[in-house]
N, C-alpha and C positions, 0 to 999 in steps of 0.2 A: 843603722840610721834610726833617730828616735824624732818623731813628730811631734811639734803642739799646735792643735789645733784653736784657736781662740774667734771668739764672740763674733760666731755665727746666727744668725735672726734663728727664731723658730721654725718659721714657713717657710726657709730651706730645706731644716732639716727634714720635715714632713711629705716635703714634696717627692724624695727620690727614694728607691729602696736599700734596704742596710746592706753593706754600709759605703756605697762608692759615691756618698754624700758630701765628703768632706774632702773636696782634692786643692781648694785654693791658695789658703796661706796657711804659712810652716815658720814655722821659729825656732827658736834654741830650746830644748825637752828641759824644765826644772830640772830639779835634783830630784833623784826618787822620795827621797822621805819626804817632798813638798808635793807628792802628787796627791789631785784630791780623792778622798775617802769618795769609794763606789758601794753603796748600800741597797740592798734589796730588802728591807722591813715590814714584817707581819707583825702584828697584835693577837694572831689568833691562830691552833693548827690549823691543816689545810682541810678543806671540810670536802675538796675534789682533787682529782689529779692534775690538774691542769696549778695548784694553787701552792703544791709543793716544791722544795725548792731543789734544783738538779745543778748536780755534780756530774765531772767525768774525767778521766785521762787519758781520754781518743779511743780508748777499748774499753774501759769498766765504766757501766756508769751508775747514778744512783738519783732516787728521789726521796727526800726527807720531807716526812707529813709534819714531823714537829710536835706530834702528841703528846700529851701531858703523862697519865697512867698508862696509855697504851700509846708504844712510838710506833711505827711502820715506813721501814727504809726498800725502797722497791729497787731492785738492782737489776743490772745487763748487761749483756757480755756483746759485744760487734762482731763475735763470730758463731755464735749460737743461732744458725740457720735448719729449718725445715730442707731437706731432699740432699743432695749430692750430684757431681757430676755426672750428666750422662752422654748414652752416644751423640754423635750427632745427629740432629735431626732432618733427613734429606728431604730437601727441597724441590723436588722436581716437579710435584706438581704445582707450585708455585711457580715456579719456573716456565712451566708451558703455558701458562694461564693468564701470566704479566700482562701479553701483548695485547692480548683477546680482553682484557679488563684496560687497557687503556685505549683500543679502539671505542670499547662501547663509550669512555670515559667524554671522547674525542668527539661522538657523535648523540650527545647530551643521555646518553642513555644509564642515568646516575643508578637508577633504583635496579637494572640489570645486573651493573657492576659491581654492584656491592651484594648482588646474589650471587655472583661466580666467583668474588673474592672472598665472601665468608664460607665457601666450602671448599677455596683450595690453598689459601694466601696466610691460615695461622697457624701458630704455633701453639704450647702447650704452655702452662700457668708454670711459674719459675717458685722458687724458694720462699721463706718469709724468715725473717728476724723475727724470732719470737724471745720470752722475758724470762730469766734466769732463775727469780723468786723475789722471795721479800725477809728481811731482816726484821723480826718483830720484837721487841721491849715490852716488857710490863709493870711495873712496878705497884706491885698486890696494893699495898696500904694509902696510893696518892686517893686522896676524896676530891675529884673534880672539880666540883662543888666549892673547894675551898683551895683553891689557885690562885695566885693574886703574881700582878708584875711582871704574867707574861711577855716575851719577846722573840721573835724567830727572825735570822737576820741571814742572808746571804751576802755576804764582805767579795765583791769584786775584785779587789784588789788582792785578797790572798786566798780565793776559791777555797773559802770555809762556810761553812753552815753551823750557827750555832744559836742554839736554842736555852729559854731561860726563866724559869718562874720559882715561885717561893712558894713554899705549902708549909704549913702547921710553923710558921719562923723558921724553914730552913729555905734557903737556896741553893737550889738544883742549875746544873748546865752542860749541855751536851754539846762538843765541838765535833764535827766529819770533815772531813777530807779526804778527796780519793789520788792518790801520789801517782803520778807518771814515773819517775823513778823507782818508784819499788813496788808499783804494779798491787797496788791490793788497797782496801778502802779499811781508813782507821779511823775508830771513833772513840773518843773520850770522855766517860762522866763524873761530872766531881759535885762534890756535897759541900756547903760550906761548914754543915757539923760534924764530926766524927763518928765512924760507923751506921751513919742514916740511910745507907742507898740499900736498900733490898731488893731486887733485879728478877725475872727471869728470862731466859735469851730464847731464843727456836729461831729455826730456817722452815721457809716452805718455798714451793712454787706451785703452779698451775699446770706445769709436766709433769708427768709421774716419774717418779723419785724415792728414795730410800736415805733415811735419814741416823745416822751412828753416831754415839759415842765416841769419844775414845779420852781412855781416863776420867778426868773431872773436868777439866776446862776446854776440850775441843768438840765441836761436833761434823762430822761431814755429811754435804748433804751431794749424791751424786746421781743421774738419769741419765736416760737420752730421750731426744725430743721425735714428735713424731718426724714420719717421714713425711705429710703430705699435709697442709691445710690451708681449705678455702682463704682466697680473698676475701675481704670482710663483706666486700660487695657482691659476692656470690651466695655466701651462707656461711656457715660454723662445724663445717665437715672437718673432723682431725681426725687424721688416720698414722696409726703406729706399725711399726713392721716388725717383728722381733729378731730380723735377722739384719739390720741396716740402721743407721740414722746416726745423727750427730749425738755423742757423748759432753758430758759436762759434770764440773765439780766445783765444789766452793766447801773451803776450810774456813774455821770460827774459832780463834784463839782468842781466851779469855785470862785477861792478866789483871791482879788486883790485890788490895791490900785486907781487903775479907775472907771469906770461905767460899770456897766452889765446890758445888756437887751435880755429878749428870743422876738427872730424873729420867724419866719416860721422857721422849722427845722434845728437852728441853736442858739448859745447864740454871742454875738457879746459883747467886749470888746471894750470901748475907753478913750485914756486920761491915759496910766496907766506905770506906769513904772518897776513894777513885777508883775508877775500871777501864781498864782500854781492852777494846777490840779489834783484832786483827783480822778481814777478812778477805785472803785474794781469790780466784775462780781462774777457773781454763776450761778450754772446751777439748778435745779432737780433731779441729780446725788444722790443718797442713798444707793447706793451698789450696785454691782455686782449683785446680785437677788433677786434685788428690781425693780418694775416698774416707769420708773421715771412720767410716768403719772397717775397711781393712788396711787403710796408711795412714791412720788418725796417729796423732801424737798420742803420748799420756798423761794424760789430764789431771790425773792425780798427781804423778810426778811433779808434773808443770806448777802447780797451786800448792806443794808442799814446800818446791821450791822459796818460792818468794816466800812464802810464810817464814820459812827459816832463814830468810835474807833481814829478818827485822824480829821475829820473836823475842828477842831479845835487849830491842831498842825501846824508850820511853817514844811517848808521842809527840815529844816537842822534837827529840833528835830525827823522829822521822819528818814531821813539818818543818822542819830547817829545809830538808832535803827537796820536801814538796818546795817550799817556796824559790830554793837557789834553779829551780827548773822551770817554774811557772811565772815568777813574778818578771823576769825578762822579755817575756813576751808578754805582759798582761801591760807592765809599765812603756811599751812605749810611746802609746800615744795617749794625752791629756786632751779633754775637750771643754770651753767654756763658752755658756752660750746666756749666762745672768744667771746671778745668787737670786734666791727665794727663801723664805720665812717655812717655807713647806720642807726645807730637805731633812731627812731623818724622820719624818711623821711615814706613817705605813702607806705599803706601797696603794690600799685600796680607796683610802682619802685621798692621795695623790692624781688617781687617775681621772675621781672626779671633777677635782680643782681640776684638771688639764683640762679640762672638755671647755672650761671657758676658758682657755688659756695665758692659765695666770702661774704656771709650774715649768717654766724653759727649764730648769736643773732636770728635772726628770727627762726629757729629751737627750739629755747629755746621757743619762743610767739607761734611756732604750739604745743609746749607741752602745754604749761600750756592755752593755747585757750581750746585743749579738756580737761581739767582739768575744769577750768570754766563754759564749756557747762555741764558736768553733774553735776555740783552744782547749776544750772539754770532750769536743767529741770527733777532732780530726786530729790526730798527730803521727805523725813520724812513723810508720808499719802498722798505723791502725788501718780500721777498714774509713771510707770517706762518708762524711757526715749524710745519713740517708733525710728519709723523708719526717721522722722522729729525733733527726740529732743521730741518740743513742738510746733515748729513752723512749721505752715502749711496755708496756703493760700487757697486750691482749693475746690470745693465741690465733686470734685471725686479725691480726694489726692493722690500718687502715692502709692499703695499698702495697698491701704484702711488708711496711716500711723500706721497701726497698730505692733504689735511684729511679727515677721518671725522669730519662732525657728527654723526653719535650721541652721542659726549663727546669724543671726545679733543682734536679743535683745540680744543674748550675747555679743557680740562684744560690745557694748556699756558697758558694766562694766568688759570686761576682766581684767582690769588695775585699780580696786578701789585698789585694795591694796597695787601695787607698788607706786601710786600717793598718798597715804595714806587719800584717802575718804572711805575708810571702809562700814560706817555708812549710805551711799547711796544705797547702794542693797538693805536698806529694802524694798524698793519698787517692785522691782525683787523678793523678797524673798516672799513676799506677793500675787503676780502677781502665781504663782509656788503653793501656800495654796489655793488659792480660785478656781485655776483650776483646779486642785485634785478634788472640786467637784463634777464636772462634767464629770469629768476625770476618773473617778470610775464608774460610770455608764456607759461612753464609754467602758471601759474597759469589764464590764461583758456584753452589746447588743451587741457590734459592735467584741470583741473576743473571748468573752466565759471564761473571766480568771478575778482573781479577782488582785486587785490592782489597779492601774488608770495609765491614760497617757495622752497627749495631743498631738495634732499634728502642722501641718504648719502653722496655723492663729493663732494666739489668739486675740479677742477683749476684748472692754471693757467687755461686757459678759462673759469672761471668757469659750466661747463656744471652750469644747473640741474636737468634732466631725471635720472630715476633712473637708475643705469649698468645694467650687464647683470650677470647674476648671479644668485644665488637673490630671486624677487619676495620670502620672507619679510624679506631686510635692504637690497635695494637700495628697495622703495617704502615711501621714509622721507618724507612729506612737510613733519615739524615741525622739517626743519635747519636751517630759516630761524630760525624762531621762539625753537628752544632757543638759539643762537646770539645773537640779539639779547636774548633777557630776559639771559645772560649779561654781555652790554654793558652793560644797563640796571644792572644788579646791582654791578657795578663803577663805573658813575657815580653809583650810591648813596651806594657808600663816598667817593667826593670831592667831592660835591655841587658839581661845578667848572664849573659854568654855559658857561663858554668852550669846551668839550670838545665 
């Protein structure tokens, strides 16, 4: 089914959240090459994280700063999590305690109650998604100072990021994209003069890591993350185990029409007038209860793999491949709500023009922007879009980045079905099956009833039990429940029996 949505007032669109705004009228979907151009436009690199532009393919993701002499691509993996499955956590003193905390509850005795439930009613802190590293560019000789013609564009329509300015009379541009199909993020720079690009590459990240040559054009960068770290709301406690934790790797293939040589912690290009990068990652990830340190996959293996699925491909043959995967779901719904004199001017002008609201086309880029973020970071056997998407920077990330069913992993798919991505909850829908297992056993330790449920945190563990914290918001025990009437509620809207 493909949607057009057409000339909707503004003060619709603002009034409801993204994106189950737009259910009323539908018409015949143009032809693709008439749909209109979706543009994210900077004048300037990103000067904070929040200003960069983000990529993803439901598992890999990325943020391009768009730097001039120095570029900085922040990368993530959706299964690079802090801790591992553990036992279960028995509940019985929870259990004894319920009734005696809902008597006092019963008999207004609020400030007792929640003395007897914060010493017997939580659970213990869950996992966190923490960040992969960062892809840094330098290119020795650009003079900042003398940049001219800047532009950093995020293209909606074909989940490219590309960047563009002139120094000393040449023209520089950087294209990314990170491919769902061949699983690894590629980036391409090209010169408009011959042998002008003089380069050098490195990987870091903020886990400890060890970083390798091999040959001249690859480097591998591979760790494991700690086993334990604070909520951001707690403190900045990381703690390592060296007999435990999640493993990870990311290859960096360098292909190009100049010279490559590995330095000390770096690959350094000269003399070259295009270069593409190839870079895919894996972690040790094997399931939800699985140990990634003694039934982890191998990581290495995993990320050589794909590497050698495309090493050998140019960049346009693998963006054929991105696009014949993405553009299907990006293209099918059009939204028009008034042309403006503003479209194509950066996104920072834009927003101020909004505020008097004289910029409706921008309203159409804040729909279909969330439209794009969850085709970036929910797909098909990824993990489901948390509380960062997929991007996340910190090692104590804000709210562990994990799902908060009180609303918000909801909130992130209220609108697959209005937007007609459907087919992205499987991740949500799967996230809801694997905590049920755990979720069942909570059910009969921690209340004496059969069935299952989950509460306020979920990690990548899938751990049902309440986490640790204040008892008023960690013993949440309807996360299960709100969580699935949400499911329910979207197989309403498609009454698609198959699902």
């Amino acid at each position: 089914m493909r949607f057009h949505f057409v000339k909707f007032s503004k003060d619709l669109v603002r009034r409801y959240i993204f994106p189950s705004l737009l259910i009323t009228t539908l018409s015949a979907m143009p032809p693709q090459n008439d749909m209109r151009s979706y543009d994210i436009r900077h004048d300037k690199p990103a000067a904070t994280w929040m200003e960069a532009n983000p990529l993803g393919n439901g598992r890999l993701g990325a943020m391009v700063h768009g730097g001039t002499k120095n570029e900085i691509i922040s990368l993530n993996d959706d299964t690079l999590w802090s801790s591992e499955p553990l036992p279960h956590h028995d509940g019985t003193k929870h259990r004894e305690s319920l009734q005696k905390v809902r008597d006092l509850i019963y008999s207004n005795k609020h400030n007792e109650a929640t003395q007897l439930g914060e010493s017997t009613m939580k659970g213990k802190y869950g996992g966190a998604m923490l960040p992969l590293g960062n892809l840094k560019l330098t290119m020795p000789e650009i003079n900042e100072a003398k940049v001219s013609d800047y532009s950093r564009t995020l293209n909606l329509n074909t989940a490219r990021s590309i960047t563009k300015f002139t120094h000393n009379g040449i023209s520089y541009q950087r294209s990314l994209i990170v491919s769902h199909p061949d699983q690894a993020l590629v980036l391409e720079l090209k010169a408009s003069k011959e042998k002008s690009i003089n380069l050098n590459i490195t990987l870091d990240s903020l886990i400890k890591h060890q970083l390798n040559s091999v040959g001249s054009n690859r480097l591998w960068m591979t760790g494991t993350v700690p086993h334990y770290v604070d909520p951001h709301y707690l403190g900045k406690r990381v703690v390592y185990d060296d007999k435990k934790g999640m493993r990870f790797a990311s290859i960096l293939q360098v292909e190009t029409d100049g010279t490559t040589t590995a330095e000390t912690g770096y690959l350094s290009v000269k003399g070259a007038t295009m270069v593409t990068l190839n870079l895919p990652a894996a972690t040790s990830y094997n399931g939800f209860d699985k140990s990634p340190t003694t039934e982890g996959k191998d990581e290495k293996k995993s990320a050589l793999t794909d590497l050698n699925k495309i090493k050998t491909d140019s960049f346009d043959t693998i963006n054929q491949r991105h696009l014949a995967d993405y553009t299907p779901l990006f293209s099918r719904v059009d939204i028009q709500l008034g042309d403006t004199d503003l479209k194509g001017k950066p996104v920072s002008h834009r927003i101020k023009a909004n505020a008097k609201g004289n910029d409706p086309d921008l309203d159409e880029l804040f729909y279909q922007f969330g439209r794009y973020l969850l085709i970036s970071s929910s797909r098909k056997g990824s993990q489901p879009a948390n509380l960062q998407g997929i991007w996340s920077r910190k090692l104590n990330p804000s709210w562990s980045s994990n799902w908060t069913t009180n609303c918000n992993a909801q909130f992130n798919y209220i609108g697959v079905g209005a937007s007609n991505l459907a087919e992205l909850r499987e991740p949500l829908q799967r996230l809801v099956k694997e905590a049920s297992v755990d979720g069942a056993k909570v059910a009969k330790s921690w209340y004496g009833v059969d069935g299952w449920t989950f509460h306020h945190n979920i990690d990548l563990w899938r751990r049902a039990t309440p986490s640790a914290g204040s008892v008023l918001w960690a013993t949440f025990p309807i996360g299960g429940a709100w969580t699935t009437v949400e499911l329910y509620d979207q197989w309403k809207f498609s009454n698609d029996k198959e699902e």
